[in-house]
C-alpha positions in Angstrom: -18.4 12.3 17.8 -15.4 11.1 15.4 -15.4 7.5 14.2 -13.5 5.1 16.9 -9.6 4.5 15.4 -11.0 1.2 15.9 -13.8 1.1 13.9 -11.2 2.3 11.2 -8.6 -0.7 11.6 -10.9 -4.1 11.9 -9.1 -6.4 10.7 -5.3 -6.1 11.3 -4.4 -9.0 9.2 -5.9 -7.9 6.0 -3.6 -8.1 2.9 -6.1 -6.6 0.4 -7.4 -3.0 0.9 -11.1 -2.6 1.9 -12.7 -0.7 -0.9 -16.0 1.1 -0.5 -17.9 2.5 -3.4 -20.4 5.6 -3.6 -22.2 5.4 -6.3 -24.1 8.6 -5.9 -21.5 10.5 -6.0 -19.2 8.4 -7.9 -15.9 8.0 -6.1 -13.7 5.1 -4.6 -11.7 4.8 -1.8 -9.3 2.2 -1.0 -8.4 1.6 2.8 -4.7 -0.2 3.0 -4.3 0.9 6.7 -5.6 -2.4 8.0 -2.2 -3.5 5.9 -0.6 -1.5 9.0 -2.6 -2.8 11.8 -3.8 -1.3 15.1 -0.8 -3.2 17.1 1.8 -1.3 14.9 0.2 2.1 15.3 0.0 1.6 19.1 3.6 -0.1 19.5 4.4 3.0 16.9 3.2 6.5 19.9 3.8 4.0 22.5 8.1 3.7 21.4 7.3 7.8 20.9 6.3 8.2 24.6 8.9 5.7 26.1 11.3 8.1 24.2 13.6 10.4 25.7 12.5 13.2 24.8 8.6 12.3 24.2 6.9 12.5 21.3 3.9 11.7 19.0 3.9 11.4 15.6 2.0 14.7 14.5 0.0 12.3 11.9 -2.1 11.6 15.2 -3.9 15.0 15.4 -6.0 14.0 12.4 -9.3 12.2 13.9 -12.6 14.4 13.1 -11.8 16.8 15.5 -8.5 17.5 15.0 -9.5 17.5 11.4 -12.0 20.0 12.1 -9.6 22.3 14.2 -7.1 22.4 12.0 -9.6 23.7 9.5 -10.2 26.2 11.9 -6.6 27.6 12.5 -6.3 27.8 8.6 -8.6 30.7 9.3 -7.1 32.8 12.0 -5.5 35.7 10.9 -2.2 34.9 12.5 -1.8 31.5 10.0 -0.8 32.9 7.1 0.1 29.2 5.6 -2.9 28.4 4.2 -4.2 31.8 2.9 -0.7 32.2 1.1 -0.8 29.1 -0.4 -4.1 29.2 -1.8 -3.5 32.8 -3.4 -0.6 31.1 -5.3 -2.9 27.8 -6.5 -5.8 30.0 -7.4 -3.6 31.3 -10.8 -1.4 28.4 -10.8 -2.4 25.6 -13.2 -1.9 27.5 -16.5 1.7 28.7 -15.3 2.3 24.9 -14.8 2.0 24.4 -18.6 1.1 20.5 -17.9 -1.4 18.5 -20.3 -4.1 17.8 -18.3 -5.1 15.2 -20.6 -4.9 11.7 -19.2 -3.2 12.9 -16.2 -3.1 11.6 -12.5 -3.1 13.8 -9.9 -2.1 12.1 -6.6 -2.1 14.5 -3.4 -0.4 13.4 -0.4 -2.1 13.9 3.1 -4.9 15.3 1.2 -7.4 16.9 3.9 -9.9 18.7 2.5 -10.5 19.6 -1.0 -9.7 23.3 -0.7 -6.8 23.4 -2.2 -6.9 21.0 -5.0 -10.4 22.4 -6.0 -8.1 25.4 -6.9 -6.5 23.6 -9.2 -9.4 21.1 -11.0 -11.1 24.9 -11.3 -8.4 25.7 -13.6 -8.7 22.6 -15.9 -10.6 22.9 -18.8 -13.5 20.8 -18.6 -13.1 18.5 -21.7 -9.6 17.9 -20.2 -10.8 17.6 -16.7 -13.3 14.6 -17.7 -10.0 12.6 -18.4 -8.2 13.5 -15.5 -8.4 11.0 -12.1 -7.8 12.8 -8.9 -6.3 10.4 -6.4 -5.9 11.8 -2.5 -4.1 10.2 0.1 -5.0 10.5 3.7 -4.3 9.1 6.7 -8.2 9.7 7.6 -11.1 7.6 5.8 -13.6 10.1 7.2 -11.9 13.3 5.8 -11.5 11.5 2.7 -15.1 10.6 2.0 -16.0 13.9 3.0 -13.7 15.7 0.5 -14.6 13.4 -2.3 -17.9 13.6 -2.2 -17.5 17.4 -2.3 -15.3 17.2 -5.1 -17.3 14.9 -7.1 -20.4 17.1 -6.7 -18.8 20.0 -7.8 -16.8 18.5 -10.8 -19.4 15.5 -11.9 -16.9 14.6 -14.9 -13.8 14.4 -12.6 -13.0 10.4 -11.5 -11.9 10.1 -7.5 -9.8 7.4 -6.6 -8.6 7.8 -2.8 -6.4 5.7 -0.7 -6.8 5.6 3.0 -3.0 5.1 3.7 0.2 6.2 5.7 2.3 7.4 3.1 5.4 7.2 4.6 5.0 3.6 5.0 3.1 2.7 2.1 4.8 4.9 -0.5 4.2 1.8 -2.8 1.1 1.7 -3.0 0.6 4.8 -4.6 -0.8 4.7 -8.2 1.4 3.7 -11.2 0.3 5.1 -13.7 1.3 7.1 -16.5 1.9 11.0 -16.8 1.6 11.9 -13.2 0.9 15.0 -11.2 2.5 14.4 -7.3 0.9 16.9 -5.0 1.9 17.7 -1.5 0.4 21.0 0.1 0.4 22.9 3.3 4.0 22.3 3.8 3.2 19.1 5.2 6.6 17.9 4.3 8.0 20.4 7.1 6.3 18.0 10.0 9.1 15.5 9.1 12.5 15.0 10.7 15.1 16.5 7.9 15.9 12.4 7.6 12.3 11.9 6.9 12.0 14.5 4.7 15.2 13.1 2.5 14.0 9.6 2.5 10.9 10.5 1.8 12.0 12.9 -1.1 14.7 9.8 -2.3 11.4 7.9 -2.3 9.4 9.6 -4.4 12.1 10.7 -6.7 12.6 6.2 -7.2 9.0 6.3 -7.9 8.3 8.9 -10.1 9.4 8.2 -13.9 10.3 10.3 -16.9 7.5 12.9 -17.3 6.3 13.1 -13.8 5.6 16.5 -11.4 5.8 16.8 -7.7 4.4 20.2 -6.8 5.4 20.8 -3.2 4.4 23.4 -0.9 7.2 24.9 1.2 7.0 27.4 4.1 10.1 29.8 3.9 12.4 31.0 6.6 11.0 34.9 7.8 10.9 36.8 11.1 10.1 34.7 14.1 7.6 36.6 15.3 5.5 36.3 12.2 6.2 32.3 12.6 5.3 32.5 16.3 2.4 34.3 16.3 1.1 31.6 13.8 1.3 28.8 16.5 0.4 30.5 19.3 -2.8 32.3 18.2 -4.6 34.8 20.3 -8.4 32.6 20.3 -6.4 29.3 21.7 -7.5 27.0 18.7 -3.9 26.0 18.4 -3.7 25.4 21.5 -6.6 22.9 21.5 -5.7 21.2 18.5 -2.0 20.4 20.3 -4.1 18.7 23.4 -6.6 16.9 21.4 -3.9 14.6 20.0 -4.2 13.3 23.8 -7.6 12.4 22.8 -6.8 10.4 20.0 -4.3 8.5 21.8 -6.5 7.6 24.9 -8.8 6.5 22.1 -5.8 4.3 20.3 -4.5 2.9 23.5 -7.0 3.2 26.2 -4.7 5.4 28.0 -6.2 8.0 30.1 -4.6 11.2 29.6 -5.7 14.4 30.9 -5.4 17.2 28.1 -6.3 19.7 31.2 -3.3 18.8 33.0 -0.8 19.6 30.0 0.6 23.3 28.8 0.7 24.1 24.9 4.1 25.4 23.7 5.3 26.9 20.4 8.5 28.3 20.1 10.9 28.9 16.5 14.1 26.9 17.0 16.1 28.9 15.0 19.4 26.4 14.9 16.8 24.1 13.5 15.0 26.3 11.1 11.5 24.6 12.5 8.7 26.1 15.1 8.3 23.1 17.6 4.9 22.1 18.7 5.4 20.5 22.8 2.7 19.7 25.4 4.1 20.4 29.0 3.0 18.7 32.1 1.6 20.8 34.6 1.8 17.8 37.6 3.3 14.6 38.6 1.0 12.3 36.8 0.8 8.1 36.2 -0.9 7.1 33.0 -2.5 4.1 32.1 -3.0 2.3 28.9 -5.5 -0.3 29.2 -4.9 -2.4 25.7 -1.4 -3.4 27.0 -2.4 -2.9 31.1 1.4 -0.9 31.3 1.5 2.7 32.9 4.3 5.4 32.6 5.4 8.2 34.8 5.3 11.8 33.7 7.1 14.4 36.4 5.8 17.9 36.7 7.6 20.2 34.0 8.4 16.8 31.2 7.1 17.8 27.7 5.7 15.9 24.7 7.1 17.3 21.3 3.6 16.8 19.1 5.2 18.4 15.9 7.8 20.1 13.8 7.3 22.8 11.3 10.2 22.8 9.2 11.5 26.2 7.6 12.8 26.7 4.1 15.1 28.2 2.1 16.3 28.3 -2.1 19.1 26.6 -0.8 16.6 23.8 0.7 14.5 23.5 -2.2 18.0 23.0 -4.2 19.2 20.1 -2.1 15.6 18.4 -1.9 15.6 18.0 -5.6 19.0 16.7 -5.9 18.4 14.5 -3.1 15.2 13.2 -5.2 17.4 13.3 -8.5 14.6 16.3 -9.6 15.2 19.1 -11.6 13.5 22.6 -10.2 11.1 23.3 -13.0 9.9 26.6 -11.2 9.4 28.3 -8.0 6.1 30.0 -7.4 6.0 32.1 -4.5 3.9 35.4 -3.2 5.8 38.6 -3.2 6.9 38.1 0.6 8.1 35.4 -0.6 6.4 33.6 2.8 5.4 30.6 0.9 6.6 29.0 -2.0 4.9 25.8 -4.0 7.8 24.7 -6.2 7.5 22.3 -9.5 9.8 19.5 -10.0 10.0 17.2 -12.8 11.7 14.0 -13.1 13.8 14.3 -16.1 15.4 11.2 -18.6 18.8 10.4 -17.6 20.8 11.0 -21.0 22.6 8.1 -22.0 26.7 8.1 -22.1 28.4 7.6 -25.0 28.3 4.4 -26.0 25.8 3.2 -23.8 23.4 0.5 -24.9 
């Protein structure tokens, strides 16, 4: 059983961040979504499903199950994300040629530690002591779970996690100096392309001279290859996609039926993105209990759950420049399938002149 979304969010109108400490294992978390509030997530997939077309935010796959799911499609053989990606980290941090010394290292949407752990591996250990590993996630429970794992197999390495949205609460991620941004799993991809510029024009306001942002990009290949990665052959996919209808019933007391709903993955090549859609099999009428409001569904009406945006050199181009980051270094596998690409935030040189 996954902890209630409710359980997570107790107190809507909290302005400081509930922090919980585990001194066994020596970490810290930071919870800033009661800073959100339950009412806005629900007002938040409840505009989504009012929408023409519908849609959820994908961030709403992620309670323990769908946690655990994903997890489990990072294994199939048709997803080739997560197996590429890691086979670039695992000889990655020395090609970086960044002082670990002092640094912050701040993932976004986190997850598990499998990735990062790739990276700490890597870091010399006297360096690695001085080193504070900050992840972000949308999930406490994933976040404890990964920290504590992390902590136990690095002793000397100091966890700071937030518990945040942060597309919303960009702000509150750490200020400090000589930072490492991380943001794996082409994650960014999920995002509509004006998402994925604001957010990029976000972080690039943030970041200051000195900084990295090491971001993992899926690249444009043949659609059957993308395909097959969404539509795998055991149906895990399939049930991670319908148990975002669980997390919603959960969220608004609604009362889907994940039974009574098609998954659908299909590249959208105008678009450069695979879609992610939940069909409805029947007429249906459902309920949501915290606001006592219902909506109609007809027979053949879809849900878009998520986008998987493609990418491209040219992409990775125009996402610096819209971040006002320079390219550092592409690091990709000799496909060329994946890519995780190194950005820096530069000094603006001062004109002639100039005070």
């Amino acid at each position: 059983m996954h902890t209630p979304l409710s359980n997570r969010l107790k107190n809507p109108n909290m302005t400081k961040p509930e922090t919980q400490t585990d001194s066994q294992n020596h970490f810290l978390l930071d919870n800033h979504l009661p800073e959100i509030g339950l009412q806005a997530m629900r007002e938040e997939v409840m505009e989504g499903l009012k929408d023409t077309p519908r849609c959820i935010p994908s961030k709403y796959f992620y309670d323990r199950e769908g946690s655990a799911l994903f997890e489990e499609i990072t294994r199939l053989p048709e997803y080739y994300l997560s197996r590429t990606e890691k086979a670039i980290l695992s000889t990655l941090w020395n090609k970086l040629a960044i002082d670990a010394h002092n640094l912050h290292i701040i993932e976004l949407g986190s997850g598990d530690c499998s990735k990062i752990q790739l990276l700490l591996r890597e870091i010399p250990a006297n360096a690695l002591s001085t080193v504070t590993y900050h992840p972000v996630d949308i999930s406490s429970n994933v976040l404890k779970e990964s920290a504590g794992k992390l902590t136990q197999q690095f002793p000397h390495l100091t966890v700071h996690g937030l518990v945040a949205d942060f597309m919303h609460q960009i702000h509150l991620l750490p200020h400090a100096h000589k930072r490492l941004f991380c943001f794996f799993g082409s994650t960014i991809g999920n995002f509509g392309k004006s998402e994925i510029n604001a957010l990029m024009e976000r972080l690039g306001t943030l970041m200051t001279n000195g900084d990295y942002l090491l971001l993992g990009l899926d690249m444009i290949k043949e659609i059957d290859v993308l395909e097959a990665a969404y539509n795998d052959k055991q149906g895990v996919t399939e049930r991670f996609n319908k148990n975002m209808l669980k997390v919603v019933n959960e969220l608004l007391g609604a009362d889907f039926h994940p039974g009574l709903f098609n998954h659908r993955a299909f590249y959208n090549e105008e678009n450069h993105r695979i879609e992610m859609h939940l069909d409805a099999r029947e007429d249906m009428m459902v309920t949501f209990g915290f606001n006592n409001s219902t909506i109609e569904i007809k027979a053949g009406e879809n849900i878009h759950t998520e986008n998987s945006h493609k990418f491209d050199r040219g992409h990775i181009r125009n996402m610096g420049e819209m971040a006002g980051l320079s390219v550092g270094h592409v690091f990709t596998d000799p496909e060329e399938w994946f890519s995780l690409v190194l950005y820096s935030k530069q000094a603006v040189p001062k004109k002639p002149g100039g005070s």
